[in-house]
C-alpha positions in Angstrom: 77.4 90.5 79.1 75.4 91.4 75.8 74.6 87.8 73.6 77.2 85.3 73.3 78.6 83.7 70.0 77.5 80.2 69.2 80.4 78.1 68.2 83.4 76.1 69.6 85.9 78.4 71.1 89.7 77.0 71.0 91.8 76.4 73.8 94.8 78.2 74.7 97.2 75.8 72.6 95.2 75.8 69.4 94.5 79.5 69.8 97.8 80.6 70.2 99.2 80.5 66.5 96.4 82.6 65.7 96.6 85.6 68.7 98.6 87.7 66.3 96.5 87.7 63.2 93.5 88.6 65.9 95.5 91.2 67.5 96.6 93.1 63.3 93.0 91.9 62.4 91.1 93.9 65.3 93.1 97.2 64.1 91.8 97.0 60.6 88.5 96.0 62.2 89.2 99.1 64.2 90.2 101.2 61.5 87.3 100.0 58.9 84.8 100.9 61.4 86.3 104.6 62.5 86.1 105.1 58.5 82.9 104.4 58.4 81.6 106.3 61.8 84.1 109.0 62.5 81.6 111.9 60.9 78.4 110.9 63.1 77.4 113.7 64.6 74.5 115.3 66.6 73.3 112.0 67.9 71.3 112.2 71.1 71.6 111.4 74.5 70.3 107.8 75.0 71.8 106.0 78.3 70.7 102.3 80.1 72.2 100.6 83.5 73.0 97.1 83.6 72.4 95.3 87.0 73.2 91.5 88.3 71.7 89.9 90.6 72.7 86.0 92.4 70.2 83.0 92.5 70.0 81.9 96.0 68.7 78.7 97.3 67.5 78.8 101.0 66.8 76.0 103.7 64.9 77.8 106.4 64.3 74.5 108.4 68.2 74.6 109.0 69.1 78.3 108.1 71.0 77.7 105.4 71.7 79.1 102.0 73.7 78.3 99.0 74.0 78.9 95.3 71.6 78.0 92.9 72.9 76.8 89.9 70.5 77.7 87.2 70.7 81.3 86.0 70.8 80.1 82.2 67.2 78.6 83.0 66.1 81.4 84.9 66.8 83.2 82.1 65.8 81.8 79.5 62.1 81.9 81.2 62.2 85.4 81.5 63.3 86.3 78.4 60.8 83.7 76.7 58.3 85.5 78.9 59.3 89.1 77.3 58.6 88.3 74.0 55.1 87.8 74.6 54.6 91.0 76.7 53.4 94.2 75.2 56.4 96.9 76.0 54.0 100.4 74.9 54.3 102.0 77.7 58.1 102.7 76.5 60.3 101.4 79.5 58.2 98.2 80.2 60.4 95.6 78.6 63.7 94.0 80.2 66.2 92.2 78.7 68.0 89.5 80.4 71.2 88.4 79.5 74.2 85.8 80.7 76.8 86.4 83.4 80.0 84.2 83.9 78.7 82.8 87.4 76.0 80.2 86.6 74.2 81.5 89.6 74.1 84.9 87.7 72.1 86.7 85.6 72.2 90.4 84.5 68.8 93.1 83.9 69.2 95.3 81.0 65.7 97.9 80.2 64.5 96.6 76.5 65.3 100.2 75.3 67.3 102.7 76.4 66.3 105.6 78.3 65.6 109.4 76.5 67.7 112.6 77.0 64.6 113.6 79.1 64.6 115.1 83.0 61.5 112.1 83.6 63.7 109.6 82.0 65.4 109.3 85.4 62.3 108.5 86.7 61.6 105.6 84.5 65.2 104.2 85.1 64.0 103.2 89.2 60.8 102.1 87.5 62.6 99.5 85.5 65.1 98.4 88.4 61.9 97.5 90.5 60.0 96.1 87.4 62.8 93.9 86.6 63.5 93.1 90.3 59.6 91.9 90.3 59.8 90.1 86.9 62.7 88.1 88.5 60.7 87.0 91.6 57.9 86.1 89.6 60.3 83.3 88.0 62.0 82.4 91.7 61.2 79.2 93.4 59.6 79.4 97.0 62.8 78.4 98.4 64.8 80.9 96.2 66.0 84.8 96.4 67.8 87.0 94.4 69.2 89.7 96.8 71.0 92.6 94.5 74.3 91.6 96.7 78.0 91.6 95.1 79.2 89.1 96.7 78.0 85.4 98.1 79.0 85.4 101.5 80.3 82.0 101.5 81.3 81.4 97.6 84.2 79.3 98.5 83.4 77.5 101.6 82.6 73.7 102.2 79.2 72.6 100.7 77.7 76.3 98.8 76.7 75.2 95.6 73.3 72.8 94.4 73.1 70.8 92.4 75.7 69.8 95.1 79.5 69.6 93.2 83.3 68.9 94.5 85.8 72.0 94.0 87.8 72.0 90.7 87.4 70.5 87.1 89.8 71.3 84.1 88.5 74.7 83.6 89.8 76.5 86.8 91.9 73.8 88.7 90.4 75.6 92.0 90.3 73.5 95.1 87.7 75.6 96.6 85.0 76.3 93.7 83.2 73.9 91.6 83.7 74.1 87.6 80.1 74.3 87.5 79.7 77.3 88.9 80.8 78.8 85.5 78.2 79.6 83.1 77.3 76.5 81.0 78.3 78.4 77.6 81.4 77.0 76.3 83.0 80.7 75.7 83.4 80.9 79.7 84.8 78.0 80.8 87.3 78.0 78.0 87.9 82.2 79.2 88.0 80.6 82.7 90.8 77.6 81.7 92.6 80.0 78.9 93.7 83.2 81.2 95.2 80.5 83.3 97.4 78.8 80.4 98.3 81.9 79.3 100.0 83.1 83.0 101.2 79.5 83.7 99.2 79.1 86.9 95.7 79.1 88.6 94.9 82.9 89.5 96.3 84.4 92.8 93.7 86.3 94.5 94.8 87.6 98.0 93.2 90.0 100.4 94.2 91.3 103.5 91.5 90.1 105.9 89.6 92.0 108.7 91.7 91.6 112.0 89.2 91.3 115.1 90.2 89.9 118.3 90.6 86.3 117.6 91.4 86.8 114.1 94.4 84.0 113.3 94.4 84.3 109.3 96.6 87.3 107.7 95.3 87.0 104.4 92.3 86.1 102.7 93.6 83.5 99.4 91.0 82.4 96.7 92.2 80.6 93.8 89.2 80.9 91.2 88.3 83.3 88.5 84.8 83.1 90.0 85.4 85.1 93.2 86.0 88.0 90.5 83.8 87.9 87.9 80.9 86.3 90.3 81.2 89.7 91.8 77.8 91.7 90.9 77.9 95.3 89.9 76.1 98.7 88.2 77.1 99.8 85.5 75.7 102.8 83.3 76.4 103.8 79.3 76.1 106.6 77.8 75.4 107.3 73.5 77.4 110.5 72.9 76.7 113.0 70.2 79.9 112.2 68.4 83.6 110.8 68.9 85.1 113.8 70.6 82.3 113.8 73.1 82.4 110.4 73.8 86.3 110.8 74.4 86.1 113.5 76.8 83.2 111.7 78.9 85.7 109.1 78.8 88.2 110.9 80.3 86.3 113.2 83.3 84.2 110.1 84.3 87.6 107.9 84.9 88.9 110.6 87.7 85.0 110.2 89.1 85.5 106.1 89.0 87.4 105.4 92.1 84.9 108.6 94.1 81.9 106.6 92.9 83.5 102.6 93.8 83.5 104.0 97.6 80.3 106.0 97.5 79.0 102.5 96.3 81.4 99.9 98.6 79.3 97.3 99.4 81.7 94.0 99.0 83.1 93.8 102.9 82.9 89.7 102.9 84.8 87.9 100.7 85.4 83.2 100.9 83.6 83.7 104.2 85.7 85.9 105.9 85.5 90.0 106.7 87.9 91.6 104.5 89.9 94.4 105.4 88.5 96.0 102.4 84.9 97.2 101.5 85.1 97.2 97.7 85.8 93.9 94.8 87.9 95.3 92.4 91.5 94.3 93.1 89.4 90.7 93.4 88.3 90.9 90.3 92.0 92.3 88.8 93.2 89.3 90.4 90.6 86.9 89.1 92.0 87.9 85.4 95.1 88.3 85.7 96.7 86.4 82.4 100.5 88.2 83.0 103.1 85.5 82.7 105.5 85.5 85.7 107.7 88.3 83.6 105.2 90.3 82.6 104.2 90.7 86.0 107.7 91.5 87.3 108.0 88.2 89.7 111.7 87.9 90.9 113.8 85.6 89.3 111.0 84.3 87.1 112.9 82.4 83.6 112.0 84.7 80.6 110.5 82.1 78.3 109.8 84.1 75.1 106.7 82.8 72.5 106.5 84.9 68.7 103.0 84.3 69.0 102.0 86.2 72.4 101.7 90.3 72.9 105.0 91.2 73.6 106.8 87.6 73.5 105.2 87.2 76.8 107.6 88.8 78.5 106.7 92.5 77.9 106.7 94.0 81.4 103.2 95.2 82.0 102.2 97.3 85.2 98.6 96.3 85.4 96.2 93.4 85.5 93.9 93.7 82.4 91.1 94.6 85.0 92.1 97.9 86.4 92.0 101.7 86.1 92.6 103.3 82.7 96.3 104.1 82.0 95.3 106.8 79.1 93.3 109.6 78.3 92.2 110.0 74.6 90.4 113.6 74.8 92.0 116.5 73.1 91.9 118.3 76.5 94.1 116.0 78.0 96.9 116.2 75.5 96.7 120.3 74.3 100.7 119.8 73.8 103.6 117.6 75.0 103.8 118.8 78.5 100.0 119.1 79.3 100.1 115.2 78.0 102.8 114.2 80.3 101.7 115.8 83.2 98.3 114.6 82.9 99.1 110.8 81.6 102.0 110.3 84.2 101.4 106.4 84.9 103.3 103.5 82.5 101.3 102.9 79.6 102.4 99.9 77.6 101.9 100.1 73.9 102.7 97.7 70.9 104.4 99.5 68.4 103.3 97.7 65.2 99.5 98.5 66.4 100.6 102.6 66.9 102.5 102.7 63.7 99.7 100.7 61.6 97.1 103.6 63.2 99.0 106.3 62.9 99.7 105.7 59.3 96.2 105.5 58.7 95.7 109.2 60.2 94.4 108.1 64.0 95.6 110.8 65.8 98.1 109.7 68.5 96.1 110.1 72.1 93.7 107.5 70.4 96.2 105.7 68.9 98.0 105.3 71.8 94.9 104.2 74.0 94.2 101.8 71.5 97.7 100.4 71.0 98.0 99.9 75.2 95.0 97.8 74.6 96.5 95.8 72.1 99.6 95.0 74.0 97.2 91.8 75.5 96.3 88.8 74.0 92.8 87.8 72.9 91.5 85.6 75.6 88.8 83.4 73.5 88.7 82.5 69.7 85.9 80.7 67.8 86.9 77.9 65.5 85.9 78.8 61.8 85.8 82.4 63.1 89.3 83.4 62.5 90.4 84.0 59.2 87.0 83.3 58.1 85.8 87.0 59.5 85.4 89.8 57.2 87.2 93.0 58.4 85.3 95.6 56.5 81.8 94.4 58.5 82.8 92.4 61.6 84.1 93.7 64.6 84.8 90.3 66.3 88.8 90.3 66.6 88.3 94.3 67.9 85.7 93.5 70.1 88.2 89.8 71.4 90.6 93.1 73.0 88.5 95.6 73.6 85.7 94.2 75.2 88.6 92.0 77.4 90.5 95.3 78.8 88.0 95.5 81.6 89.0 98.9 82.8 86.9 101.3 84.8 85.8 103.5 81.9 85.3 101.7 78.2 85.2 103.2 75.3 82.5 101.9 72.7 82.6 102.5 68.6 79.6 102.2 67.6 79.1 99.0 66.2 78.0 97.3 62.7 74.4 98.0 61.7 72.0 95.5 61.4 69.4 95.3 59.3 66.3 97.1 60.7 68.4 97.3 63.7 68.6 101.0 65.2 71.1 103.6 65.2 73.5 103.1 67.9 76.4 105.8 68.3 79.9 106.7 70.2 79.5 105.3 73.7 80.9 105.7 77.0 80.3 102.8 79.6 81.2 104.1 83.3 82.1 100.9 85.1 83.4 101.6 89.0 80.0 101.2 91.0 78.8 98.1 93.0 75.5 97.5 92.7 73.3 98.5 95.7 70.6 96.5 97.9 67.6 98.3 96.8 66.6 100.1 93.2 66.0 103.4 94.8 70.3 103.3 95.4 70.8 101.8 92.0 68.2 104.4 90.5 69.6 107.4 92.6 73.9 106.4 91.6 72.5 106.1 87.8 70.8 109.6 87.9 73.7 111.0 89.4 75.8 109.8 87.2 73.8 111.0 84.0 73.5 114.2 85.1 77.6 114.6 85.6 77.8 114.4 82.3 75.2 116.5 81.7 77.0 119.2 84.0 80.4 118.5 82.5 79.0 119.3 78.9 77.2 122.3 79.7 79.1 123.8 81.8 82.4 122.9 80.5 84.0 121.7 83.3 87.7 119.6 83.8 87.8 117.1 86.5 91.1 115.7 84.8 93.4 114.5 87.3 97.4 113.3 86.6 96.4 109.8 86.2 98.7 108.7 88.9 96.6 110.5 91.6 93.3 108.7 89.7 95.5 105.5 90.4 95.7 106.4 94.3 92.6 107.1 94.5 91.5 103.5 93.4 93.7 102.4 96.3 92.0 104.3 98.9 88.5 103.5 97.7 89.3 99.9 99.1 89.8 100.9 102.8 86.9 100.3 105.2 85.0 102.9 105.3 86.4 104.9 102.5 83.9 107.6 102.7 84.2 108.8 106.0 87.9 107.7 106.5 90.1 109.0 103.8 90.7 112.1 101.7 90.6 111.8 97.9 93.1 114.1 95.5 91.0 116.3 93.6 91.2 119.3 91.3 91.0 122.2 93.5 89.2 124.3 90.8 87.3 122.3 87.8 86.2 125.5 86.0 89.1 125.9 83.2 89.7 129.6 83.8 89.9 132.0 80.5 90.8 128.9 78.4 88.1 127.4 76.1 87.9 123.2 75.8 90.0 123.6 72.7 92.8 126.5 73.3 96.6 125.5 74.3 97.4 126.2 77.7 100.5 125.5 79.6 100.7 122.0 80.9 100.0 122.7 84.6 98.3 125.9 85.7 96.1 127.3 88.8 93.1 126.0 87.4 95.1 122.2 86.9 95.7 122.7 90.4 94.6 119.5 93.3 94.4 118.8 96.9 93.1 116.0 99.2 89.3 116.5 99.9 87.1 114.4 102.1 84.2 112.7 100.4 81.6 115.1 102.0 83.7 118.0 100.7 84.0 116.6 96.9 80.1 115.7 96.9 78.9 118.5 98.5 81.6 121.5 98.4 83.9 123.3 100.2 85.1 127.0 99.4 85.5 127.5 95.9 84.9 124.3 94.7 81.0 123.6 94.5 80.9 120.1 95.0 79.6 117.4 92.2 75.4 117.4 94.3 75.2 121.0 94.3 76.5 121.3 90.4 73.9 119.5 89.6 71.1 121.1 91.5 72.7 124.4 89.2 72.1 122.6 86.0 68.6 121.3 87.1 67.7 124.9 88.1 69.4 126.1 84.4 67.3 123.6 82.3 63.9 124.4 84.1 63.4 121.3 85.6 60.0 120.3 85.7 58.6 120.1 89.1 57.6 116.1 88.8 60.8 115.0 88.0 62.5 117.3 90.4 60.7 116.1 94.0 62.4 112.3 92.8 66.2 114.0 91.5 66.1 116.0 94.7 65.7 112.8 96.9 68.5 111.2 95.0 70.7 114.4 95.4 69.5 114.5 98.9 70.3 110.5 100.0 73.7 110.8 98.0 74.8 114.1 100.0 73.6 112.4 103.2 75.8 108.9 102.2 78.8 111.7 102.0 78.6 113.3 105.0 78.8 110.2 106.8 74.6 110.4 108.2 73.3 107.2 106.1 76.0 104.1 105.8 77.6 102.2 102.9 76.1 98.6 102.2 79.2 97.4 103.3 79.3 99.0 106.9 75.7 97.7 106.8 76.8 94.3 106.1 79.6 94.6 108.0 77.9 95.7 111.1 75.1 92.8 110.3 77.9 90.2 110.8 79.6 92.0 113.7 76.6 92.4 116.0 75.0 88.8 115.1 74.6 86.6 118.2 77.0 83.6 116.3 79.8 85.9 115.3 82.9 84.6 117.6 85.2 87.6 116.5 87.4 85.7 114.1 85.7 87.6 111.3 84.5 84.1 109.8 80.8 84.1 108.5 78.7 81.2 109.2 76.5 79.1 107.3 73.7 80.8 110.4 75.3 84.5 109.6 75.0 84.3 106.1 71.4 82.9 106.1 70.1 85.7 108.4 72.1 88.4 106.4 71.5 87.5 102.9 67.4 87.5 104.0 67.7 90.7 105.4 69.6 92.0 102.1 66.5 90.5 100.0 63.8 91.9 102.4 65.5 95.3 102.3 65.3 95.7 98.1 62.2 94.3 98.2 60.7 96.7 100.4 59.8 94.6 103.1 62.5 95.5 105.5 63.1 99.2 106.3 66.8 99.8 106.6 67.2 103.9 108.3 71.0 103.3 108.1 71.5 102.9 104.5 68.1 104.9 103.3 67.3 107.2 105.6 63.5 108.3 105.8 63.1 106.7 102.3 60.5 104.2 102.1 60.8 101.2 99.6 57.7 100.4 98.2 57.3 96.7 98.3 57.7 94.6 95.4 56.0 91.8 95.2 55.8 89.1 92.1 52.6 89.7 91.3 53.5 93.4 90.2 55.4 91.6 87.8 53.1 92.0 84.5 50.5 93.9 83.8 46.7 92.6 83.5 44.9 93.0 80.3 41.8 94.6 80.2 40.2 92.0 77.9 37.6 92.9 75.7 36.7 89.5 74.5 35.0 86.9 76.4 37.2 84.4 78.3 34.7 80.9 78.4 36.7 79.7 81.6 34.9 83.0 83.4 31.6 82.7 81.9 31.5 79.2 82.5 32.2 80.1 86.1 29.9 82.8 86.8 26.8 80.3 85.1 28.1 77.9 88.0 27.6 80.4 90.6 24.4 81.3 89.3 23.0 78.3 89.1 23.3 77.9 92.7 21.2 80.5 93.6 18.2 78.6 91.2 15.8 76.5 93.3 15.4 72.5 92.4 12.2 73.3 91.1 13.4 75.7 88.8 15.8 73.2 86.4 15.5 71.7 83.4 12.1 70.0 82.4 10.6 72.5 84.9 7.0 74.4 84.6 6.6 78.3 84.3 7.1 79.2 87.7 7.1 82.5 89.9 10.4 82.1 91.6 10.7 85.7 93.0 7.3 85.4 94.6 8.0 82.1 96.1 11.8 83.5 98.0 9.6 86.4 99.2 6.7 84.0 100.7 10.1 82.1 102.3 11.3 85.4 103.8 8.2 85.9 105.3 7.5 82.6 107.0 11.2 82.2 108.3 11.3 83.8 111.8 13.5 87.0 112.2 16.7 87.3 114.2 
């Protein structure tokens, strides 16, 4: 979530007269910064994961478990904690930061990682540091399982401090307004995207029909059972824009392969879902369309000057979705590669195109950027309107850009701060759920590094026609995706005699796709390598150092294994869990008893203290324990508390005799005359 503006953020009705200046004013913020950053060039690779975790209060007297309401404290400890620990060894620190759920907190490393082969080592080294660090600032009675979703949010009594459903943020009559974080920026998000589509959020999901089943649909009415959904995410610095723009592009056609590699969301309001992954929850859980812009039948067109598009713009997608444009050169050589490869609506506001394209944005960037802008910013600070200077603040940009919450993001760098460092064109990959242990998380974050890595240096196309990308995302929702569906992918991803940059016809042999099974896009099938086996070729090109390679191979080798069906998705874990538990009645509703046991099996599997075969295989999670949390100095000084200590064990092997006031005495010649007259054993 990064750090969070201090200030009073309007509401929806005294925010709305100023959407449109925001929405002109975050293009010349735009433009100002690509003025001032389009020529970077040669940066290096430097990449970092973000990972959330959920504060979990337990009862084990009456095997029960709720949310713990105090992730701002939590984190405030640790982070108070961090600046008084010595980061040297170079991946040491961790950075904690906010999340909307006030159960929540997210784990950043201090730094990023290097461009190096043992950088991939360091990132597990950091998930299991960080994992510690947080257990060391856990109550006895609490846990922090690395789970995307509370198995009960939603149901009866789940929060503490105990609280009744609604409040004027979300209106919900199943969650309590405080589980949204207590900074003022997310309740007024929360209440805002609610104004602005004229109704509390509609989430539904078809739920898991088992034999005395009698719901059809799972219905939550809160922005929390979205955005309380924890997940990994990786970003990438580039070496300049045109890199970062064609990462952008071949990791969105990866997204939807790597959300059901990663499906680990199969509960959802205390039911079993007929799904395995959160993200048409979360598209749901911010969904600010008004009636017409989402197509509803018959809904009045009420038109407002001051909204995107009147308000009544039709617009195909929730503002948390897929991407609906790609901005690399590659994907837009000439009018007919552009429209067979971007084949899906994509929404722009004209005045934002016409004010970019004047100012020479070239139009597959301008276009991405003007889809963007057809939304309304969600959350404006008063005094930070007008008062923002374009040519050094990104704050109206970053109001739209940082609120289109698709599955790829592209990232300018931003404004440099004094002694701050050099930060560059970034990519943020967005898809994956987070995992149960750090060995996953590590693993899906290696593998994900060195895709890009591959598609670089080899010069690879994994573009897709978007609508096929779009698909895709569907079927990465259906229980056990990985086993049971096929995926479209290209049939050959090696672009044939025609270099990154040359025209080619729109549609070719090479732009060729089929539907492949998960095993066959991970691991190959006839000309097509597979994405594990191009990596072991680019390992084996760079020389990989022996060290590094034993860890990468066992993270090729568990992802391969996850493919080919042999080791199980978190969800069919979790799934499973529920299904073969002695209280489960087979009307797919978790109970208070379920959810206890599963949620301390999830915590004892990433900690290392349960092994779990089904999900990991023959890899064994070293336990992690809080007291690995910090290292301990070496002191060179004296400590008086110790010395004073050791004097009072010494003095306890001193006879009476020997005390103070006492005569010269020969104390060692007295214990040996004691030996000698005590009888032996």
């Amino acid at each position: 979530m990064g750090l969070l503006k201090v200030g009073k953020p309007l509401s929806w009705n005294d925010m709305l007269p100023h959407c449109r200046y925001i929405r002109d004013h975050g293009v010349k913020q735009f433009l100002s910064t690509w003025n001032r950053v389009k020529d970077i060039e040669n940066d290096r690779l430097f990449y970092g994961d973000e990972i959330e975790y959920s504060i979990l209060l337990v009862d084990h007297d009456k095997r029960e478990v709720r949310l713990h309401l105090r992730g701002a404290e939590v984190m405030q400890h640790l982070n108070d904690k961090e600046q008084h620990t010595d980061h040297r060894n170079g991946y040491g620190g961790c950075t904690w930061h906010q999340e909307y759920g006030s159960w929540m907190l997210e784990s950043t490393p201090a730094m990023p990682f290097g461009g190096y082969t043992k950088s991939l080592l360091q990132v597990e080294e950091s998930m299991r540091l960080r994992r510690a660090r947080l257990l060391s600032a856990l109550r006895s009675n609490e846990i922090a399982p690395t789970l995307v979703s509370f198995p009960l949010m939603g149901v009866g009594d789940f929060v503490r401090p105990a609280a009744p459903p609604g409040g004027p943020a979300s209106l919900s009559t199943q969650v309590p307004d405080s589980c949204i974080n207590p900074h003022p920026r997310f309740a007024t998000l929360t209440a805002n995207i609610r104004n602005r589509r004229g109704s509390k959020v509609d989430i539904r999901v078809p739920i898991f029909k088992d034999e005395h089943t009698r719901e059809d649909d799972i219905e939550m009415d809160c922005m929390a059972y979205g955005m309380g959904c924890c997940c990994l995410q990786v970003t990438f610095q580039c070496s300049d824009a045109a890199e970062s723009r064609y990462l952008h592009d071949q990791l969105a056609t990866l997204a939807p392969i790597m959300l059901a590699l990663t499906g680990a969301t199969p509960i959802l309001h205390g039911r079993l879902a007929n799904t395995d992954v959160r993200w048409h929850v979360i598209s749901a859980a911010v969904d600010d369309r008004t009636p017409v812009e989402r197509g509803v039948p018959g809904a009045p067109v009420k038109r407002n000057p001051d909204m995107a598009g009147e308000g009544v713009r039709p617009l195909a997608k929730s503002r948390y979705d897929s991407i609906s444009a790609y901005i690399s050169q590659r994907a837009h050589l000439s009018k007919e590669t552009s429209e067979y490869f971007n084949d899906v609506p994509c929404e722009i506001d004209r005045s934002t195109l016409d004010m970019l394209t004047r100012e020479g944005i070239d139009e597959p960037l301008a276009r991405h950027l003007a889809h963007l802008f057809v939304r309304d910013p969600l959350v404006a600070f008063e005094g930070s309107i007008q008062e923002v200077d374009d040519s050094t603040s990104v704050e109206h940009f970053e109001s739209l850009n940082s609120t289109n919450w698709q599955t790829m993001r592209w990232k300018p760098p931003p404004p440099k701060k004094d002694c701050g460092p050099h930060i560059g064109w970034r990519t943020e990959f967005r898809s994956m759920e987070v995992q149960l242990t750090d060995f996953e998380n590590a693993a899906f974050t290696a593998f994900v590094v060195l895709l890009t890595r591959v598609l670089l240096v080899f010069d690879l196309d994994f573009l897709l026609p978007l609508s096929k990308v779009d698909d895709n995302m569907s079927r990465a929702h259906t229980i056990d995706a990985v086993n049971k569906e096929r995926f479209w992918f290209r049939s050959e991803v090696v672009p044939g005699d025609t270099c990154q940059f040359s025209p080619r016809p729109s549609k070719t042999a090479n732009d060729e796709f089929e539907e492949l099974t998960m095993a066959e896009i991970v691991n190959g099938r006839g000309s097509f390598p597979g994405l594990v086996p191009l990596c072991y070729a680019y390992l084996d090109h760079i020389q990989c150092d022996a060290v590094s390679f034993a860890r990468i191979d066992q993270y090729l080798t568990f992802i391969k294994r996850r493919a080919l069906g042999e080791l199980v998705t978190p969800a069919t874990f979790i799934r499973d869990f529920v299904q073969k538990h002695p209280e489960y009645k087979k009307d797919s509703i978790i109970t208070q008893g379920i959810a206890y046991d599963l949620v301390l099996a999830c915590d004892e599997i990433g900690r290392g203290v349960r092994p779990c075969p089904e999900v990991l295989g023959d890899v064994i999670i070293e336990r992690i324990t809080r007291d690995s949390a910090y290292d301990t100095h070496l002191h060179s000084s004296t400590c008086q508390m110790a010395i004073a200590k050791l004097l009072n064990q010494l003095r306890k092997r001193a006879g009476d005799e020997d005390g103070p006031g006492s005569l010269p005495t020969a104390p060692l010649r007295k214990r040996a005359r004691s030996a000698a007259r005590s009888p032996t054993v």
